[in-house]
C-alpha positions as CSV (number, residue, x, y, z in Angstrom):
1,X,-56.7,-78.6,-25.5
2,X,-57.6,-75.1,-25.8
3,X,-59.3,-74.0,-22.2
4,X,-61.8,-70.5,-23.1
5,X,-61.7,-68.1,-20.0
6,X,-65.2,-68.0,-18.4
7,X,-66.6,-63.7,-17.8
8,X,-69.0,-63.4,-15.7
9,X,-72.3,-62.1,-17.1
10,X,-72.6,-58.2,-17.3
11,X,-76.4,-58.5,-15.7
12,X,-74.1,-60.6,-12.7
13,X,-71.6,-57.8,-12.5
14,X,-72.0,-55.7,-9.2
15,X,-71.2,-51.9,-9.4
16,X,-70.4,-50.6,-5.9
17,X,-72.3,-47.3,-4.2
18,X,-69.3,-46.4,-2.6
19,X,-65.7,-46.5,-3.8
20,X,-64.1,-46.3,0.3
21,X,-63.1,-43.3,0.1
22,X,-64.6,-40.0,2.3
23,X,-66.6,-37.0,0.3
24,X,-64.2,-34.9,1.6
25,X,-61.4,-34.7,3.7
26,X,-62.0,-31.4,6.0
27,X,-65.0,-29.3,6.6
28,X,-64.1,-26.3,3.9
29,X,-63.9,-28.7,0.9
30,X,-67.4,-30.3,2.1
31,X,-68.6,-27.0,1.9
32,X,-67.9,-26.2,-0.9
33,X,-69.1,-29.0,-2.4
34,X,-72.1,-28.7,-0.6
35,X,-72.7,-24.8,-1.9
36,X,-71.9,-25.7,-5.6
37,X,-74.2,-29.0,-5.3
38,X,-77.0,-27.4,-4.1
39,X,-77.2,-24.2,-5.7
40,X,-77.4,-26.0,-9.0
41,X,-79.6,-28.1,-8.0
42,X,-81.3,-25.0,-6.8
43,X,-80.5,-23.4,-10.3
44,X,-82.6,-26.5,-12.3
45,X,-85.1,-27.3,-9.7
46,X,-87.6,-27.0,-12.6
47,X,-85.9,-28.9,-15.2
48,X,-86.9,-32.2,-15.1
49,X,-83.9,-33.3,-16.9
50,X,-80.8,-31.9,-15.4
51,X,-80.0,-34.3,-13.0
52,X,-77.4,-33.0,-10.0
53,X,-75.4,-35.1,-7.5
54,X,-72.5,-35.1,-5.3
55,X,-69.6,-37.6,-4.4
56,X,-71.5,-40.4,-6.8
57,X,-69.8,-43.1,-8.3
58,X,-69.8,-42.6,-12.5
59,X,-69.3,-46.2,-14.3
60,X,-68.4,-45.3,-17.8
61,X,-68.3,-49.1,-19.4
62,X,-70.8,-51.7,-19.0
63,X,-68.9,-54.9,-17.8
64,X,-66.0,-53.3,-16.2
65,X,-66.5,-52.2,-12.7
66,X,-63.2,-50.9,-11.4
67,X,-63.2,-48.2,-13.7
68,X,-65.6,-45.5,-12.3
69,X,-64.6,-41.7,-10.8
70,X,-66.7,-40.4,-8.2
71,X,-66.4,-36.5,-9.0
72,X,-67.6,-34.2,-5.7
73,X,-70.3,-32.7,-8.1
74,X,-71.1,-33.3,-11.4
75,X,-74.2,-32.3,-14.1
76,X,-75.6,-34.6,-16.3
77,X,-78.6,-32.7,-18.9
78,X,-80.8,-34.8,-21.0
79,X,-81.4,-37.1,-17.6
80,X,-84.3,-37.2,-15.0
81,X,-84.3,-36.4,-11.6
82,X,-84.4,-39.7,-9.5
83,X,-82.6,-41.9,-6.9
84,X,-79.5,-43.5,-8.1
85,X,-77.1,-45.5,-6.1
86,X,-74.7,-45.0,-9.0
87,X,-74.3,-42.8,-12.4
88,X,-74.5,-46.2,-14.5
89,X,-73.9,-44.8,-18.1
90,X,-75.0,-47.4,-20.0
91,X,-78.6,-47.1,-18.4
92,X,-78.5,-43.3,-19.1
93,X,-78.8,-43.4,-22.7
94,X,-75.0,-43.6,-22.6
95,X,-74.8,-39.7,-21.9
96,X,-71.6,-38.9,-19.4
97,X,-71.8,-35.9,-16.8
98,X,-71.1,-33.3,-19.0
99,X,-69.9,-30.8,-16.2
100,X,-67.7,-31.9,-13.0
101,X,-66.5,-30.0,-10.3
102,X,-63.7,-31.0,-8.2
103,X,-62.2,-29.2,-4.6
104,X,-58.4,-29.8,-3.7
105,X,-57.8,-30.9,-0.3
106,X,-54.8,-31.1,1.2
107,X,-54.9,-35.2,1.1
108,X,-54.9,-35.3,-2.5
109,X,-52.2,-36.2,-4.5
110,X,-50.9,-35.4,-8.0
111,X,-51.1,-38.9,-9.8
112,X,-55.1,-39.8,-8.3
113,X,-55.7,-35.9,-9.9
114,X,-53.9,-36.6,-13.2
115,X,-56.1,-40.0,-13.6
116,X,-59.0,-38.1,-13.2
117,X,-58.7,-35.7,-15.9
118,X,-57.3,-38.7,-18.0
119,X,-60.5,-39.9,-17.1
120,X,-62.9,-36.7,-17.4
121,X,-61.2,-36.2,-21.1
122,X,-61.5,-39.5,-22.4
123,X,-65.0,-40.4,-21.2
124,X,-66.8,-37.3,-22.5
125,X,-67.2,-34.6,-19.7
126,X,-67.3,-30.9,-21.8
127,X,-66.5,-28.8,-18.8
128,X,-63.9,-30.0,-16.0
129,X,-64.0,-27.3,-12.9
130,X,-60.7,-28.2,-10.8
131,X,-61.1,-25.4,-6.8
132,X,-58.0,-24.9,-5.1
133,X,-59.5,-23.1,-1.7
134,X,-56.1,-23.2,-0.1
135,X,-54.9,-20.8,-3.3
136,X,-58.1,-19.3,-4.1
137,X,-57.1,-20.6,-7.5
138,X,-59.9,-22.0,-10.2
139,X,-58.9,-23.7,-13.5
140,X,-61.3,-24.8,-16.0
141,X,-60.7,-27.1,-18.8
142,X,-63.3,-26.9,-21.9
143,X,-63.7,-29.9,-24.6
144,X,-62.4,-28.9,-27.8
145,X,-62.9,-32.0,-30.1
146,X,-61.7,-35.1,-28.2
147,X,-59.6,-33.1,-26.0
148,X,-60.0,-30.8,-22.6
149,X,-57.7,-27.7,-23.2
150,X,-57.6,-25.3,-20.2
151,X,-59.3,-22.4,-20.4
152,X,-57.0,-19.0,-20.4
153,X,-58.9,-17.2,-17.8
154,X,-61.3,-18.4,-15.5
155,X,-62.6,-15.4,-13.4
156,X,-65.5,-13.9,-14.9
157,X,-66.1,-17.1,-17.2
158,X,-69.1,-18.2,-18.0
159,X,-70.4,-21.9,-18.0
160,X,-72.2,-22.3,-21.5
161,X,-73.4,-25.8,-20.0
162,X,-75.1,-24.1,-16.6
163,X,-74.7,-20.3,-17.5
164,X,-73.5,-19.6,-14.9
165,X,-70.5,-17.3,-13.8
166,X,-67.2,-17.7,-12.1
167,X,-65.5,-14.7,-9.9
168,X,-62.2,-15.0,-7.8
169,X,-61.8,-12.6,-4.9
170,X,-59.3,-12.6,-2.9
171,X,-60.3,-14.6,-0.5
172,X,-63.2,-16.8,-2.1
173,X,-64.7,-18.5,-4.6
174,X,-67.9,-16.4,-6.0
175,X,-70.9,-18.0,-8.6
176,X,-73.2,-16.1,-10.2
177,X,-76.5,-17.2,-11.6
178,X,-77.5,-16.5,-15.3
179,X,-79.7,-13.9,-13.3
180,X,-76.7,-12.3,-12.0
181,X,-77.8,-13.9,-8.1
182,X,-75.2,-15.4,-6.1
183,X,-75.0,-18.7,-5.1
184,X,-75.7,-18.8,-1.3
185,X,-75.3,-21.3,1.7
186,X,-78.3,-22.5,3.1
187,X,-77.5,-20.6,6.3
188,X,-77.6,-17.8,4.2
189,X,-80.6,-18.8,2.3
190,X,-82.5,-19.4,5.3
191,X,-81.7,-16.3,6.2
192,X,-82.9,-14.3,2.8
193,X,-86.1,-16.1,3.3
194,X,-86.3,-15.0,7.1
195,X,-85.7,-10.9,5.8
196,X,-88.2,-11.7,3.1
197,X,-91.0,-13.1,5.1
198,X,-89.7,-9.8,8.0
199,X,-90.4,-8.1,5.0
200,X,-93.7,-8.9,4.0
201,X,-94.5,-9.2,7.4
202,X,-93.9,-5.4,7.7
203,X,-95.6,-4.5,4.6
204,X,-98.5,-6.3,5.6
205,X,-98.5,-3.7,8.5
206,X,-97.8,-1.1,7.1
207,X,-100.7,-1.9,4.6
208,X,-103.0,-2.7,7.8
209,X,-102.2,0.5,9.4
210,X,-102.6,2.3,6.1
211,X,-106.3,0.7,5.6
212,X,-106.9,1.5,9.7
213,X,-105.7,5.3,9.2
214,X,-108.2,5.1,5.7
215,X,-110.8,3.6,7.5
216,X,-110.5,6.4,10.4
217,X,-110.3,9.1,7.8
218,X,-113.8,7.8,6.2
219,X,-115.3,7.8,9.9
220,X,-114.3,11.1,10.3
221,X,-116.0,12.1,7.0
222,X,-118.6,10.3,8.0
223,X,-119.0,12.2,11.4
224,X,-118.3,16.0,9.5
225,X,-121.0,14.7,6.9
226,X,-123.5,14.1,9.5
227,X,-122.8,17.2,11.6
228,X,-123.1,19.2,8.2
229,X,-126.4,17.6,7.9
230,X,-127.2,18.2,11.2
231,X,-126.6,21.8,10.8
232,X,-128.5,22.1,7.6
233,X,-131.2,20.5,9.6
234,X,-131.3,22.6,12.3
235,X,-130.7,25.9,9.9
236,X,-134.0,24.1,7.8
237,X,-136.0,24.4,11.2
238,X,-134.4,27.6,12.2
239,X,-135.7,28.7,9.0
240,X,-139.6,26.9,8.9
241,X,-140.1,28.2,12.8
242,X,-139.1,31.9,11.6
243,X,-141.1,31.0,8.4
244,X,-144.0,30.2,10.8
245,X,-143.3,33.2,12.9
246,X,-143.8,35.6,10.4
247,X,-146.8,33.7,9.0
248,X,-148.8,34.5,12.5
249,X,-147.4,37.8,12.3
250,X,-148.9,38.8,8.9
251,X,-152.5,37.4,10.3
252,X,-151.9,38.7,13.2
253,X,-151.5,42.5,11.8
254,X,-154.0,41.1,8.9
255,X,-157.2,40.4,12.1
256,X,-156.1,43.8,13.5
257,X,-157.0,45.9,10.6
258,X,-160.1,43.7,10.0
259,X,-160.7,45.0,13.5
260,X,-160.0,48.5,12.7
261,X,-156.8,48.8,14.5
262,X,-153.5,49.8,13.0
263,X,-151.0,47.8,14.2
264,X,-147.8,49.9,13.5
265,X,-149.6,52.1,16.6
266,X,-149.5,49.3,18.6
């Protein structure tokens, strides 16, 4: 008697939000992961379908849920912005995350690390960012064909998936937008928008003080237009009372000859 194993059915099979483990294991590799996260999301805020996330669970096979990787950021283009409790890729038009991002922490281990890429290469992920901040040490793997091969120098790379670029001080980590902006904490974002908004704020008064000193200036045109005026005026009835004056004079001298009297003997 042959006994056939009994699966359970794939619509039964539960796929878990959370794998157990922490996003991070100290508060510089949460960071991190929180800067790169955000500033991409940041980056494709108006592309509908670039869809960003950190620490979620990626299933890669429908049916099997003990295989999944939970990179601390990864990029998926060609799908929508929306809630997702896990990056199911069967339900995503069976597109994989085609850029991860992953920060060392002390508490991780070589053989977890070597499963990952195992996992990154064979399930279709075209650019694998690996952050040592303990080192200050980037390495970047690229897919060429069915493979990820390392790339030979990652500072100044550039993404060709998220255009952006990759810089290695000595102390830090530095991403550059495709508009040559760097990525920024939101401490330090907050604080841009504060020094912008100082910044209009003073332009606004400089531009109220401007239309204040304008609108003085005009007054005082308007006063040294009126006093001209008043002057002309006055110079107008200076000139009609003399006018007048000489008028009476001329019939004055006129009634005295009529009279017979020479006025110049007056």
């Amino acid at each position: 008697m042959i006994t056939q194993l009994q699966y359970p059915e794939r619509s039964k099979i539960i796929y878990p939000d959370d794998n157990g483990e922490p996003m991070s294991d100290n508060t510089e590799q949460f960071r991190l992961i929180v800067w790169i996260k955000e500033n991409l999301e940041l980056l494709f805020a108006r592309v509908a379908d670039v869809f960003v996330a950190g620490n979620l669970l990626w299933y890669p096979v429908e049916g099997n849920n003990k295989l999944a990787q939970a990179p601390d950021v990864l990029v998926a283009f060609g799908r929508p912005k929306r809630y997702r409790g896990s990056y199911q890729q069967w339900n995503e038009d069976n597109i994989p995350p085609q850029v991860v991002f992953e920060i060392l922490s002390p508490g991780n281990r070589l053989t977890p690390m070597i499963q990952k890429f195992k996992f990154y290469e064979r399930y279709g992920v075209e650019e694998y960012y690996l952050y040592n901040p303990e080192q200050v040490d980037l390495t970047i793997w690229q897919r060429r064909d069915q493979e990820l091969e390392a790339v030979e120098s990652a500072d100044g790379w550039v993404s060709p998936r998220l255009g952006v670029r990759f810089q290695l001080s000595e102390t830090a980590l530095e991403i550059f937008g495709p508009n040559g902006a760097p990525f920024v904490s939101f401490v330090e974002l907050a604080q841009l928008r504060e020094q912008a908004e100082l910044r209009a704020e003073e332009e606004q008064q400089r531009a109220e003080q401007e239309q204040q000193r304008a609108e003085q200036e005009r007054q005082r045109a308007e006063q040294e237009r009126q006093r001209a005026e008043q002057e002309r005026q006055r110079a107008e009835q200076a000139e009609t009372l003399l006018e007048q004056e000489r008028s009476r004079s001329e019939a004055l001298e006129a009634r005295l000859r009529e009279m017979g009297i020479d006025p110049n003997l007056l």
